[in-house]
DRENLO-661142 format. One record per residue (C-alpha): residue number from 1; x, y, z. Coordinates in nm, 2 decimals, always signed. Layout:
! residues N
{zanu NUM,{X,Y,Z}}
...
This chain:
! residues 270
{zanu 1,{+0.00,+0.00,+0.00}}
{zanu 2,{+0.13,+0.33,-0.07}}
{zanu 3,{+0.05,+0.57,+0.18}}
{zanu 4,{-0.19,+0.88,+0.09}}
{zanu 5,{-0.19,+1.20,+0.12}}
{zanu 6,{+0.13,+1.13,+0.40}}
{zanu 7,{+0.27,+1.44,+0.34}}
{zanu 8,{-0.09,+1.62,+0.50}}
{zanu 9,{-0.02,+1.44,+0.80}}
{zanu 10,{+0.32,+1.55,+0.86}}
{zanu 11,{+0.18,+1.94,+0.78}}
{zanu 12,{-0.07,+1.87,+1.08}}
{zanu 13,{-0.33,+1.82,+0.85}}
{zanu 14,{-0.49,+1.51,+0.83}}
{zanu 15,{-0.82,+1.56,+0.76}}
{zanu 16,{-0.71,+1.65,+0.40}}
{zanu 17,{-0.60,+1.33,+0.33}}
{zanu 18,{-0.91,+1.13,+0.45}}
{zanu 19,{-1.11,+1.13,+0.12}}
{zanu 20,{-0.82,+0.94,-0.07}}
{zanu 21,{-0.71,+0.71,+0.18}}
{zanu 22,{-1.11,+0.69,+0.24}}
{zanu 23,{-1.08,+0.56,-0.14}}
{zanu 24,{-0.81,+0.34,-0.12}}
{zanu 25,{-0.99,+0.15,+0.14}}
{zanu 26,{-1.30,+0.09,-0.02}}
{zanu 27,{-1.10,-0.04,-0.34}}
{zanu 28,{-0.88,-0.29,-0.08}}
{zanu 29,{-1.20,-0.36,+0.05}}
{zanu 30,{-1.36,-0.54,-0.26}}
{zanu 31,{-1.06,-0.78,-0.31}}
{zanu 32,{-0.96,-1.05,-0.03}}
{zanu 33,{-0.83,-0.98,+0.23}}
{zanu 34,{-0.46,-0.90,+0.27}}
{zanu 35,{-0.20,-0.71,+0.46}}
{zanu 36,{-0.26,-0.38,+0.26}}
{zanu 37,{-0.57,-0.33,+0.38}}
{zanu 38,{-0.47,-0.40,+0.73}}
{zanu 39,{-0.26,-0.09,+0.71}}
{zanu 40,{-0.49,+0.13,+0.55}}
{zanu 41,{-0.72,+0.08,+0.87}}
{zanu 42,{-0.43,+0.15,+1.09}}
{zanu 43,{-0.32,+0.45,+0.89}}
{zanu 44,{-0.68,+0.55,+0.94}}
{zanu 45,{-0.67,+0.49,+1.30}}
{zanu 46,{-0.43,+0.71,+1.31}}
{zanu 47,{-0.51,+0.97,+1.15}}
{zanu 48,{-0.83,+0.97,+1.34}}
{zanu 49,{-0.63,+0.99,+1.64}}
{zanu 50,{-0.43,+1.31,+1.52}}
{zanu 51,{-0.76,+1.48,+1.41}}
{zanu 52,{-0.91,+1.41,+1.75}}
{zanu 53,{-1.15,+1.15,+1.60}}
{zanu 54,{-1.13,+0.89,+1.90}}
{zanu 55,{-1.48,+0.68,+1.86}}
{zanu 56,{-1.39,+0.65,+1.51}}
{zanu 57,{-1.03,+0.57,+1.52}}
{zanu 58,{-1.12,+0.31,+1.79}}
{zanu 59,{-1.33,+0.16,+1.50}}
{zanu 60,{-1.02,+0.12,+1.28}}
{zanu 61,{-0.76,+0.02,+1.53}}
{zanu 62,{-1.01,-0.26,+1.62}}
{zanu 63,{-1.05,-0.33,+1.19}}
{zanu 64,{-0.72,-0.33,+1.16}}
{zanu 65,{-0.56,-0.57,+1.45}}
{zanu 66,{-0.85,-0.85,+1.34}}
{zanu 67,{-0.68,-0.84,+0.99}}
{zanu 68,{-0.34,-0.78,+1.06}}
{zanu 69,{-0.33,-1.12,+1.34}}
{zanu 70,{-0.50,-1.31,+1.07}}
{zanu 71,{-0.26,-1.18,+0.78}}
{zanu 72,{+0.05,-1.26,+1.05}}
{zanu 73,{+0.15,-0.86,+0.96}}
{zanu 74,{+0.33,-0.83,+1.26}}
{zanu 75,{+0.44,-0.43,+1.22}}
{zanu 76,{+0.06,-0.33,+1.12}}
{zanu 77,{-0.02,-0.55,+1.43}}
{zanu 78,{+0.19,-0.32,+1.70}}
{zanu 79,{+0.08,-0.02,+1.54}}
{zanu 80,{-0.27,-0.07,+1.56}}
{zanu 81,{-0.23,-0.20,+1.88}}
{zanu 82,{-0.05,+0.16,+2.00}}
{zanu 83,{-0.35,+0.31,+1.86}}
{zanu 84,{-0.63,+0.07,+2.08}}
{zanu 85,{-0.41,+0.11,+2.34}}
{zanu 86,{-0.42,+0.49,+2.31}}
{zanu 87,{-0.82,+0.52,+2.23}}
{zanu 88,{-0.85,+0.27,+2.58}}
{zanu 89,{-0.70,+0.56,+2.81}}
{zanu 90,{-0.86,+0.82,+2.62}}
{zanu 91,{-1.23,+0.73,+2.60}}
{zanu 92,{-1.22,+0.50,+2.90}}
{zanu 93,{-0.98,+0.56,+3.14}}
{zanu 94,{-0.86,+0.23,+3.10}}
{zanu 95,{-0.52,+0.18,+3.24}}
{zanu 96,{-0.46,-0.12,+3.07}}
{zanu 97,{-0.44,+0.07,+2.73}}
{zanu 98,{-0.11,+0.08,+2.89}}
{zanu 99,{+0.01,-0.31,+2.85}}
{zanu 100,{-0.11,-0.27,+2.48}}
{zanu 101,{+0.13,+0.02,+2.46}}
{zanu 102,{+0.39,-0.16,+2.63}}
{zanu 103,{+0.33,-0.52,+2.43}}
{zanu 104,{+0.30,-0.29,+2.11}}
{zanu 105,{+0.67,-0.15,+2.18}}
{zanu 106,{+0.75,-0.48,+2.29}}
{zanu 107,{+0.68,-0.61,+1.94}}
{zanu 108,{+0.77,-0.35,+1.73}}
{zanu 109,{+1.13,-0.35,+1.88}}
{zanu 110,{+1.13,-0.73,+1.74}}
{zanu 111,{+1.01,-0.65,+1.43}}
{zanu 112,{+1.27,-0.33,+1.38}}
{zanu 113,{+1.04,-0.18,+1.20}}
{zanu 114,{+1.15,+0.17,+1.24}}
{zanu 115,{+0.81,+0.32,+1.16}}
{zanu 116,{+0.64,+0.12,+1.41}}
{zanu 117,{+0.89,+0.19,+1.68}}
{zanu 118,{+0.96,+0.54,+1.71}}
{zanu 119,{+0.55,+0.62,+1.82}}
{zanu 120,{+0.56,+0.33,+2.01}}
{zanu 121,{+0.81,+0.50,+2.23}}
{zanu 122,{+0.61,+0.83,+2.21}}
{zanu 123,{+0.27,+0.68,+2.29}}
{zanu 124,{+0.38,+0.50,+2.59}}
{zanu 125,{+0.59,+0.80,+2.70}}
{zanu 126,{+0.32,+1.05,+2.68}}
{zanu 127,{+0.04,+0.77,+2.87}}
{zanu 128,{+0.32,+0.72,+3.14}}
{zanu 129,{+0.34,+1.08,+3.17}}
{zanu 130,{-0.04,+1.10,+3.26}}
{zanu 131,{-0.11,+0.76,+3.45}}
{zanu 132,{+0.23,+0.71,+3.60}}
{zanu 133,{+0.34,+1.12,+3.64}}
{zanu 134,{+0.59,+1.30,+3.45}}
{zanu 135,{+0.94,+1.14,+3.60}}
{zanu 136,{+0.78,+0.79,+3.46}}
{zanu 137,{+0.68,+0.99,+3.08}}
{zanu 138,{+1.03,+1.16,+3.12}}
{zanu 139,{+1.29,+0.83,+3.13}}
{zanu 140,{+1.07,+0.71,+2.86}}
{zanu 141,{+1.09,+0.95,+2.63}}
{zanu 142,{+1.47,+0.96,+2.73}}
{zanu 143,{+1.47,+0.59,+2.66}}
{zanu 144,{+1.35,+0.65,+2.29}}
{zanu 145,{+1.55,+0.98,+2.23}}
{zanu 146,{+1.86,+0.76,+2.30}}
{zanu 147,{+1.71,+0.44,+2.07}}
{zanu 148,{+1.64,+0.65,+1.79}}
{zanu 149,{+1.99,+0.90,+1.79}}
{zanu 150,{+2.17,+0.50,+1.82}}
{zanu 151,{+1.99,+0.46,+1.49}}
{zanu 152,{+2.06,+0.79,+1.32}}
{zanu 153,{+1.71,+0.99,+1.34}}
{zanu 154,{+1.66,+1.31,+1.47}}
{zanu 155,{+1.39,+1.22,+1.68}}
{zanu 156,{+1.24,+1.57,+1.71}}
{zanu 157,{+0.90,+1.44,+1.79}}
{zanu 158,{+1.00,+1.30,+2.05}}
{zanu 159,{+1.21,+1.60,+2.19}}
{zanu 160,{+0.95,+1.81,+2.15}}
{zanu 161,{+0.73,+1.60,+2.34}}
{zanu 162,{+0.97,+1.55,+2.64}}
{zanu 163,{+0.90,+1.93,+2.75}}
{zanu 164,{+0.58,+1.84,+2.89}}
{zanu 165,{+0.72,+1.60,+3.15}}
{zanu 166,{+1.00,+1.88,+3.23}}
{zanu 167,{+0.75,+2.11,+3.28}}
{zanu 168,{+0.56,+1.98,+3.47}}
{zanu 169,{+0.87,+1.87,+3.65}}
{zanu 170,{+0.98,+2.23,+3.70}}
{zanu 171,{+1.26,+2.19,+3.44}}
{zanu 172,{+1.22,+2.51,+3.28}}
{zanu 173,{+1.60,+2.60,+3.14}}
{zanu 174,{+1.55,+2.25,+2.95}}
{zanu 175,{+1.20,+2.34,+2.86}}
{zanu 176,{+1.37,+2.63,+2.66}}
{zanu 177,{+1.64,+2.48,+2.54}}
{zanu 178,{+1.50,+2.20,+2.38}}
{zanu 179,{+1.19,+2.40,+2.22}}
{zanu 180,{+1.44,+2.64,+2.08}}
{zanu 181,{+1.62,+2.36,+1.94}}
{zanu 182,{+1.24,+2.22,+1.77}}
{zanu 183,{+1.17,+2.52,+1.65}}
{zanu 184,{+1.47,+2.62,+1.44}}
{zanu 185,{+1.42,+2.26,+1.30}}
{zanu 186,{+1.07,+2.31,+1.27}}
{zanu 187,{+1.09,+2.68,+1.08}}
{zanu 188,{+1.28,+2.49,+0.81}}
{zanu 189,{+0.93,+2.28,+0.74}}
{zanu 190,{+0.72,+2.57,+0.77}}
{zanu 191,{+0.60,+2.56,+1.09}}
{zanu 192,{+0.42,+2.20,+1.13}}
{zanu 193,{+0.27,+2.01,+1.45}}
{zanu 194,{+0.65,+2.01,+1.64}}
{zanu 195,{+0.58,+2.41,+1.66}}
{zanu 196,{+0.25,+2.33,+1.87}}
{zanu 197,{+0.48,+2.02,+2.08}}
{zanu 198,{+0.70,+2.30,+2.20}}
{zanu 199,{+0.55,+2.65,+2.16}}
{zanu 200,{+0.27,+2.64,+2.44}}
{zanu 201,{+0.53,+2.55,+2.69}}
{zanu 202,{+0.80,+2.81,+2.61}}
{zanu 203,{+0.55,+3.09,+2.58}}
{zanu 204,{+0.42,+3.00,+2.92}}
{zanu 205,{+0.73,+3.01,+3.09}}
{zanu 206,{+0.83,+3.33,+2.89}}
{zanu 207,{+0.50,+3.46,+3.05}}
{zanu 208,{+0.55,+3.36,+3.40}}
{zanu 209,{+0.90,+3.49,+3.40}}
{zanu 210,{+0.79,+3.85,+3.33}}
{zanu 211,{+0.82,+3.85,+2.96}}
{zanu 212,{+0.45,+3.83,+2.81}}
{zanu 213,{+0.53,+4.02,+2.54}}
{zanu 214,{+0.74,+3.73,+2.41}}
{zanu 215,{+0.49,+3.47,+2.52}}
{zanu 216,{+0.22,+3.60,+2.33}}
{zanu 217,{+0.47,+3.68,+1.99}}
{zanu 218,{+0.53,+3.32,+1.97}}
{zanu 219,{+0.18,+3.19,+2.01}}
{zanu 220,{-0.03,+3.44,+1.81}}
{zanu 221,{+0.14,+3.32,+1.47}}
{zanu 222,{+0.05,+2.97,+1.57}}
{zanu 223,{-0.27,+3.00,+1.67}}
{zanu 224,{-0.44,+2.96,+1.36}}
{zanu 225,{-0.24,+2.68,+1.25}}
{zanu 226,{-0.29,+2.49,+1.56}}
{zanu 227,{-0.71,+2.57,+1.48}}
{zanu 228,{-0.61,+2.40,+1.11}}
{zanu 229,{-0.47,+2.13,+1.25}}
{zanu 230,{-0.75,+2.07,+1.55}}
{zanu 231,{-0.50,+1.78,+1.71}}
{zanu 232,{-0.66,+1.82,+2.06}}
{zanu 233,{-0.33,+1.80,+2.25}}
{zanu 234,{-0.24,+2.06,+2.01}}
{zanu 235,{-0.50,+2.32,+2.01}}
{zanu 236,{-0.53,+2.27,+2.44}}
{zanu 237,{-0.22,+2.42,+2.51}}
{zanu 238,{-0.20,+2.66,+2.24}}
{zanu 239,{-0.55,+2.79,+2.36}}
{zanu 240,{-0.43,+2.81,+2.71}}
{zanu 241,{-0.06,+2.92,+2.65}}
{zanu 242,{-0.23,+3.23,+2.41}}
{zanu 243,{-0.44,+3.26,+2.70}}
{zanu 244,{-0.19,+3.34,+2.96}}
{zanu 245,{+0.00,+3.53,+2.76}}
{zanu 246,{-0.27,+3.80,+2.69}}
{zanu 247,{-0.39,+3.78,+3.03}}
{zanu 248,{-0.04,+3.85,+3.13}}
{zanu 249,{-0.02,+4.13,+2.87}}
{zanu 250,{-0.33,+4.28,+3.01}}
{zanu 251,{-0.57,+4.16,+2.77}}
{zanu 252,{-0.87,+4.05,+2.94}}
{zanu 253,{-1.10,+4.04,+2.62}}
{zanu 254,{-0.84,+3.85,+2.46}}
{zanu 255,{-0.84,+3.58,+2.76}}
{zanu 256,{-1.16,+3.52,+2.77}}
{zanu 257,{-1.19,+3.50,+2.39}}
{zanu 258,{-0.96,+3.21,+2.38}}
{zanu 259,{-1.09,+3.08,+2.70}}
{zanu 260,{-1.43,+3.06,+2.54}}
{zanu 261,{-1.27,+2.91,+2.27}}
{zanu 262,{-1.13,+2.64,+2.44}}
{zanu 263,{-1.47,+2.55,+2.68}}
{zanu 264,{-1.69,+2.56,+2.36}}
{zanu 265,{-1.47,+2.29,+2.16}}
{zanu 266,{-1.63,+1.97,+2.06}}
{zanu 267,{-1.53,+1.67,+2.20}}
{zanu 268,{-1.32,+1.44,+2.04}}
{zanu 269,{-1.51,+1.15,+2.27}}
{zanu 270,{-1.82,+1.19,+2.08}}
């Protein structure tokens, strides 16, 4: 299977590539059943998951595990078994969506599929982060940062990730120095989802540290990206980060603007 419309995705735009892989799974669907269609469910799954479509993209991470154990597609098996793992904690509350993280790393690492690995590490890190607390999230991301330099990737995603745990864990020089470090990598590609991983923390710490100003220059170009691209985890912190930064700028109206914003969002649990 080729993979559609991938490059969407890595904009922060999956929703623009729904109607073709949409396609390309109705076509896979009239022939028997085979590996290719297995990852086209994941691949839905997932981009469910970045759009904030989680009753959905449970559908397809259930689809795709049934075919993928009977096609023995071992890779499209630990991927689509991050993805139920992730929709379990999200919709649920069910902690053990946190075994099918770790038995999807698990297998991924003895597959070596590359692809599979690297958001096996990031799912279980940011889950940890949130069931376990940020020390646990932390040495996980650590632990793939440190897997994927071994293997010659940049592993930004992952970086830019690791500033929640080290804010929350009051690591705010690191905070800044790694989003600094995401961003200048992230200008280069024209400001995609890393910018949102990294921006909401650095503008909040600017803010708290006396330099609103700065806080709310760094958010208020991203904001209406971070609408476009309407990942949840995403558009949260960019709504709150813009939020303290005009608050701490003096701009009541523009508070509770954003604030309204952020109450008045559909769920992605619907």
């Amino acid at each position: 299977l080729e993979v559609v419309g991938v490059d969407e995705v890595l904009r922060g735009d999956p929703e623009a590539s729904r109607t073709p892989l949409s396609e390309a799974i109705a076509v896979l669907e009239t022939r028997p059943a085979s590996r290719e269609l297995a990852e086209a469910y994941a691949e839905m799954a997932g981009r469910d998951l970045l759009a904030g479509r989680m009753v959905s993209g449970r559908g397809w991470a259930d689809k795709a595990l049934a075919l993928a154990d009977s096609a023995g597609a071992r890779d499209v098996y630990a991927r689509a078994l991050q993805f139920r793992g992730t929709f379990r904690i999200a919709l649920d509350g069910d902690e053990g969506g946190l075994q099918d993280l770790r038995d999807a790393l698990t297998l991924a690492l003895e597959t070596g599929e590359l692809a599979v690995i690297e958001p096996g590490y990031d799912n279980l890190a940011d889950f940890l982060h949130d069931v376990e607390g940020p020390e646990a999230g932390y040495a996980m991301y650590r632990e793939g940062i440190e897997f994927l330099h071994r293997r010659g990737g940049a592993a930004l995603w992952e970086r830019g990730e690791s500033t929640w745990p080290l804010y929350a864990l009051g690591r705010w020089d690191d905070v800044l120095r790694v989003a600094d470090e995401v961003l200048e990598a992230d200008r280069q590609a024209g400001m995609t989802q890393l910018t949102g991983l990294v921006a909401p923390e650095k503008a909040r710490i600017l803010t708290y540290r006396g330099r609103p100003e700065e806080g709310r220059a760094l958010m208020e170009p991203f904001l209406p990206r971070a609408r476009e691209i309407r990942d949840p985890q995403i558009l949260v912190r960019s709504l709150v980060a813009g939020a303290v930064a005009a608050l701490g700028c003096g701009d009541r109206a523009g508070t509770v603007a954003l604030m309204h914003e952020l109450v008045t969002m559909p769920s992605p649990f619907d």
